[in-house]
N, C-alpha and C positions, 0 to 999 in steps of 0.2 A: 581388538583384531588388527591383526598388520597388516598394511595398503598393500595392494599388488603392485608387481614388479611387471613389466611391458617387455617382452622380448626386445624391442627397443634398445632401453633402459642396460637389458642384461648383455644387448651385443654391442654397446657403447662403452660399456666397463672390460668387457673381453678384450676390446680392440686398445685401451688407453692400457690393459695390463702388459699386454703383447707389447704395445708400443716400450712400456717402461721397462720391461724385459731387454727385450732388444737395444733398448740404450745401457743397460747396465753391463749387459754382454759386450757390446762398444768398447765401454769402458773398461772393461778388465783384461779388455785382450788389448787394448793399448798402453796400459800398464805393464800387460807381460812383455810387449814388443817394446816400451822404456828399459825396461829392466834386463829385458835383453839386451837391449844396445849399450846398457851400463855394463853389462858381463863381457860380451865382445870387444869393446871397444873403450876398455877403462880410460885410459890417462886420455883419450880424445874426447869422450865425453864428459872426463871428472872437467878437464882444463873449461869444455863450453859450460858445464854446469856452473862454476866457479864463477862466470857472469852475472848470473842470477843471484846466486849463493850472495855475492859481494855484495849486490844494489841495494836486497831484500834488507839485509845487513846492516847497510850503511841509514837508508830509509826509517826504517824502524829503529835502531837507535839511537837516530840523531832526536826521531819524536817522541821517544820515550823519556829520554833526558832532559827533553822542554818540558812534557809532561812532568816530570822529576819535580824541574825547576819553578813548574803554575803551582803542584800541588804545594809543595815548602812556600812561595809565595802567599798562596793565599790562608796555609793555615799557621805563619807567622802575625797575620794579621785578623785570625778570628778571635784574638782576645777583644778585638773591640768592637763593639755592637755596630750596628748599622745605622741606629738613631743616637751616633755619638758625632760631636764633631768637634774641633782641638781651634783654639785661639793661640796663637804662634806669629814668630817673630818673621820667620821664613817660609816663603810658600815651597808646595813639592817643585814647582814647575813656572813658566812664563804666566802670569794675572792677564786675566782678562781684558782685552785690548792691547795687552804686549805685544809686539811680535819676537822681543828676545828675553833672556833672565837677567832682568835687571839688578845686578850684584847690588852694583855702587846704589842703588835707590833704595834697597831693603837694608845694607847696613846700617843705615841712619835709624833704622826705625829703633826704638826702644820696644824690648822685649818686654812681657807680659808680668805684672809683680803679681806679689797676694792684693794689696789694695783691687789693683782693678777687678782678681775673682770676687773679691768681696762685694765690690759697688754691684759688680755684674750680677750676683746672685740676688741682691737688696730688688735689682731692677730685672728680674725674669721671675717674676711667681711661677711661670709657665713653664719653666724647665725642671723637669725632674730630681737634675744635682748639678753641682758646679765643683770643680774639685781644682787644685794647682798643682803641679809640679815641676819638680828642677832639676836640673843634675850638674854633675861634675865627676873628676875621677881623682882618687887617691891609693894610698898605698895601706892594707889591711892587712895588721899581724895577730899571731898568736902564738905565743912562746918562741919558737924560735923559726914558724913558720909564716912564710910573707905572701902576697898577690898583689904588685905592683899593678897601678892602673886602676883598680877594680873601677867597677861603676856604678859612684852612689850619686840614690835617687831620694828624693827629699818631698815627700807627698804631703796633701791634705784628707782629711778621713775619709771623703765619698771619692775619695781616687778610686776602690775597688768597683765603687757602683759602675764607672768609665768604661773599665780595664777590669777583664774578666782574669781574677789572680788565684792559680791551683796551686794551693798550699798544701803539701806533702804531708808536714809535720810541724806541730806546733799551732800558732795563729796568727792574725792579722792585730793590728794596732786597735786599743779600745779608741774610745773616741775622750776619754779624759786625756790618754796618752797622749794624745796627738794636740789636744787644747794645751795641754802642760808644757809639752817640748821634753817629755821624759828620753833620757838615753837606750830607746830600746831600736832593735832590727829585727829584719826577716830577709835571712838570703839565701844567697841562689844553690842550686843542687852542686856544680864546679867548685864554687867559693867553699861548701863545705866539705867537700872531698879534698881540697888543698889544705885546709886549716885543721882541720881534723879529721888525721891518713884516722881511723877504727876507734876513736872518739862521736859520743852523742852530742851533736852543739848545741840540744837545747840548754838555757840557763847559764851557759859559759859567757863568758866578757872576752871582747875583742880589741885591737885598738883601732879607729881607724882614722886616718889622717890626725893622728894624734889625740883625740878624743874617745874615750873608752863605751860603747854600748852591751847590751846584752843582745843574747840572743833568744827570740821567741819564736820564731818561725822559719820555714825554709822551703822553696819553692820546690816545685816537681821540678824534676828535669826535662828541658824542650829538647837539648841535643842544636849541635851545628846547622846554622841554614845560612842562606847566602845572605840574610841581613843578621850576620854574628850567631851569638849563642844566646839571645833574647836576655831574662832573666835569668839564665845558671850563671852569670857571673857578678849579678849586682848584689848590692847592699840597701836595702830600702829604711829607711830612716823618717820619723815625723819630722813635715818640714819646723816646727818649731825648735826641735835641735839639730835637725839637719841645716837651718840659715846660718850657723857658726862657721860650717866648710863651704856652702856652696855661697855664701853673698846673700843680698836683699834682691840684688838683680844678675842674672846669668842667659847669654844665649840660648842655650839649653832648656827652654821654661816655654810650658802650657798651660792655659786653662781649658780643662775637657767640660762641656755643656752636654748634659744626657736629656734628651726630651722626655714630656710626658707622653702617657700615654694616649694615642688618636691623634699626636701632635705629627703632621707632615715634616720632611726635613729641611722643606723651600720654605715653611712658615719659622722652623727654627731658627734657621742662616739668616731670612728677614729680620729677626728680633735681635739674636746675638750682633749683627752687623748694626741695627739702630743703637741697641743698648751702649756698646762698645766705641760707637762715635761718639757718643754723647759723653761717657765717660773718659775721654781722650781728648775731648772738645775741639773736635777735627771740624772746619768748615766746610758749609755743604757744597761750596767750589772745587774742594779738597779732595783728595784721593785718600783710600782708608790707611792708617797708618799701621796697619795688622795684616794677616793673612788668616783664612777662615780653613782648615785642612778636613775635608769630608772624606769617610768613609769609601760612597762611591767614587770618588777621587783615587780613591790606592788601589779600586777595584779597576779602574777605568788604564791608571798608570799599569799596572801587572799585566793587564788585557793588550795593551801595546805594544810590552815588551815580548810579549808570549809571542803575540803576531807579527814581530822581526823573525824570531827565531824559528818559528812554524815556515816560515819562505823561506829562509835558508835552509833548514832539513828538506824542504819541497826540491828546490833546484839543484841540492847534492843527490839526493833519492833521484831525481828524474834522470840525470846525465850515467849515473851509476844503473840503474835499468835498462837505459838504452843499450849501455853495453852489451848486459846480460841477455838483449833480447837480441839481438844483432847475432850472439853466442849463438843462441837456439834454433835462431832461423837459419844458422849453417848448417848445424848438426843434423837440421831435419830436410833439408838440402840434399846432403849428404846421401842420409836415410832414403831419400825416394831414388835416388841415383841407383842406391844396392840391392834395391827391392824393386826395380821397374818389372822383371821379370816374372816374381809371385804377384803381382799388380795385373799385368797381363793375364796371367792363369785364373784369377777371382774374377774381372771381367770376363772371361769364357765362358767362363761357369757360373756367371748370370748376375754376380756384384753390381750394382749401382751406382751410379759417381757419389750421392751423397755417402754410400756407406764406405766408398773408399775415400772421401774428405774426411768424415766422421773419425776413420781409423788415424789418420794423420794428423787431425786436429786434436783430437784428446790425448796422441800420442805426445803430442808437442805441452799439451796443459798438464800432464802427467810428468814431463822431464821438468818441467818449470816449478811443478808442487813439490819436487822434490827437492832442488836446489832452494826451494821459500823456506822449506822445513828447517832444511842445516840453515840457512839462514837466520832463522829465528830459534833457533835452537844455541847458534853461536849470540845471540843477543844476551837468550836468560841467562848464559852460562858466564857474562862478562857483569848484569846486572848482579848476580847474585855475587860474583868475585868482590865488582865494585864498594858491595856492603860491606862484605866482609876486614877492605882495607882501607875504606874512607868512611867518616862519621858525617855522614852524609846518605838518606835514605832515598836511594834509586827504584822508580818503578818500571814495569812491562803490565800496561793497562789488558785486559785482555781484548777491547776494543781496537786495540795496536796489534794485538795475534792477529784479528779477523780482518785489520786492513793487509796484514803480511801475505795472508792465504789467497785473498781479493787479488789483491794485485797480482801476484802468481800464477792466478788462472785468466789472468786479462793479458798479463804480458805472452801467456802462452799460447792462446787465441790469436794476439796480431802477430807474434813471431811465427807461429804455425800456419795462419792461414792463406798465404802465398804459395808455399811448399806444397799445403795438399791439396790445393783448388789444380796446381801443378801435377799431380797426381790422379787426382779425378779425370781432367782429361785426357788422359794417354790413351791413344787405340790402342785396344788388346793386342793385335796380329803384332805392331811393329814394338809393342813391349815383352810380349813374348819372345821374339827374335832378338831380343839385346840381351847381351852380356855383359 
């Protein structure tokens, strides 16, 4: 049996319907009286709409192209876990107790060989995998096609465990291959589009830097980001034949430490850091001769740079708004100037002040949602061009729409609400008598 309803009840739901009627009425007749004024008074209102139009514009795509720039940021760097961390020559940034980047003190250091992964792995039971790598660049042909530069990468077997690697076609290295020093590779999606224009590279022999490998694998393609083209253009080689072109030691050279599992990443940096003095026979007076590169490290580096670029899209967006509201607040200036007259005649006839604010308010949030709209409507229309002529993938989050439309109806509130509180109190008699 369904509860009763209390006349109460029933004349409290009449009174919020009425109410919500009457604001939707508000707003549609200030919409018509926009769009009136867009009919009347074209190129006066396109020129103050263009205000907005421009802020909305400039606002939102300056944040969508940070946007752009966090998300290629950060999923250039989700190939590597989060309980990984890199033993390196160079750190990303100033060490701890720096206050600047000490070049001259990190050149000296000697970069990371196989022995130390080796001693390193002997001395962490506790880590998951330990893997080396190295690199260099040389020049990779095939019949009579070349890619100067390429860049090859001279791994140890649990390098995949590290580095999350999406192999398109083909495989990754056995682990006899890699214990041998067999002349095999796995490259990149670029490399084999240069080398072989409508050829299968699985199986074929290459040369590179003068040494001949096979081919057994080939990466997916990541496509252009602003740290290069990732893996589409390397050549990945076991480092046991890869040590012929890259050296026994190269600046270029990591040992990655993947934890166990339930192991924290402060307990793993603790160990790798003891393990690595001791295998370095650093004094305990002594500052560490290495640099430890964590994960939350590039999470923390992306995070910084994102939050320059979010303050400058901020303070271009805010000066460019102010314009457009400055626009609005004339137009709708203007608007009560030519309309004091039917103002006068609504107060006669028993209008309100709030309902004659109401009408100039939403009048004023209605000219502004339209100028946000072309606004963001010239955003997707440059995002999408953008794709089309740069290799490079541009976003319009939709959470960037709903700050576009947000701010729209906020800049049209304080650009409107002078003009109609201006309007609410005008005495009828002496607004009716104006012309």
């Amino acid at each position: 049996m369904l509860p009763a309803v209390g006349p109460i009840a029933i004349q409290g739901s009449i009174i919020l319907i009425s109410f919500a009627v009457m604001i939707v009425q508000q707003l549609w007749e200030s919409i018509r009286f926009a769009i009136g004024a867009l009919r009347s008074n074209r190129l006066r209102t396109m020129l103050s709409l263009s205000g907005i139009t421009i802020g909305i514009f400039s606002i939102i795509f300056v944040l969508s192209v940070v946007d752009s720039m966090e998300s290629d940021m950060k999923s250039s760097f989700e190939m590597i876990g989060s309980d990984v961390m890199f033993v390196q020559k160079w750190p990303m940034g100033p060490e701890e107790g720096a206050e600047d980047y000490e070049w001259w003190k990190y050149m000296r250091r000697r970069p990371p060989s196989i022995k130390d992964m080796e001693r390193l792995a002997q001395r962490l039971p506790e880590a998951g995998s330990v893997s080396f790598s190295c690199g260099t660049s040389a020049t990779a042909k095939f019949g009579n096609n070349f890619v100067e530069d390429a860049r090859v990468m001279a791994v140890t077997y649990h390098f995949r465990e590290a580095i999350s690697l999406n192999i398109a076609q083909g495989r990754y290295f056995t682990e006899p291959e890699v214990d041998g020093g067999r002349n095999v590779a796995v490259i990149g999606a670029l490399m084999a589009e240069s080398l072989f224009a409508g050829i299968n590279p699985l199986d074929k022999e290459i040369t590179i830097g003068g040494l001949k490998v096979q081919i057994i694998g080939i990466f997916e393609k990541e496509g252009t980001s602003l740290f290069g083209a990732g893996f589409d253009n390397a050549v990945m080689i076991p480092y046991g034949f890869g040590v012929r072109l890259t050296g026994s030691e190269v600046d270029d050279a990591s040992i990655a430490v993947k934890g166990k599992e339930g192991m924290t990443n402060a307990e793993l940096k603790n160990a790798v850091i003891e393990a690595m003095r001791s295998i370095r026979g650093v004094r305990l007076k002594d500052s560490n001769d290495f640099s430890i590169l964590e994960s939350t490290m590039i999470n923390s580096m992306v995070d910084s740079i994102i939050g320059v670029f979010n303050v400058i899209g901020l303070v271009i967006g805010v000066f460019a708004i102010l314009v457009g509201a400055f626009s609005i607040a004339n137009i709708m200036f203007v608007s009560v100037s030519e309309r004091t007259n039917i103002i006068g005649i609504q107060k006669a006839l028993g209008a309100k002040n709030y309902f004659i604010l109401n009408q100039f308010l939403f009048e004023s949030m209605a000219l502004c949602l339209i100028g946000g709209l072309a606004g963001l409507a010239f955003v997707a229309g440059l995002v999408a061009l953008l794709n089309q002529l740069i290799d490079f993938h541009f976003i319009l989050p939709i959470e960037r729409i709903v700050l576009g439309i947000s701010i729209s109806l906020v800049v049209g509130v304080v650009a409107g609400i002078v003009p109609a509180l201006k309007a609410s109190k005008l005495n009828p008699v002496d607004a009716i008598r104006s012309k």
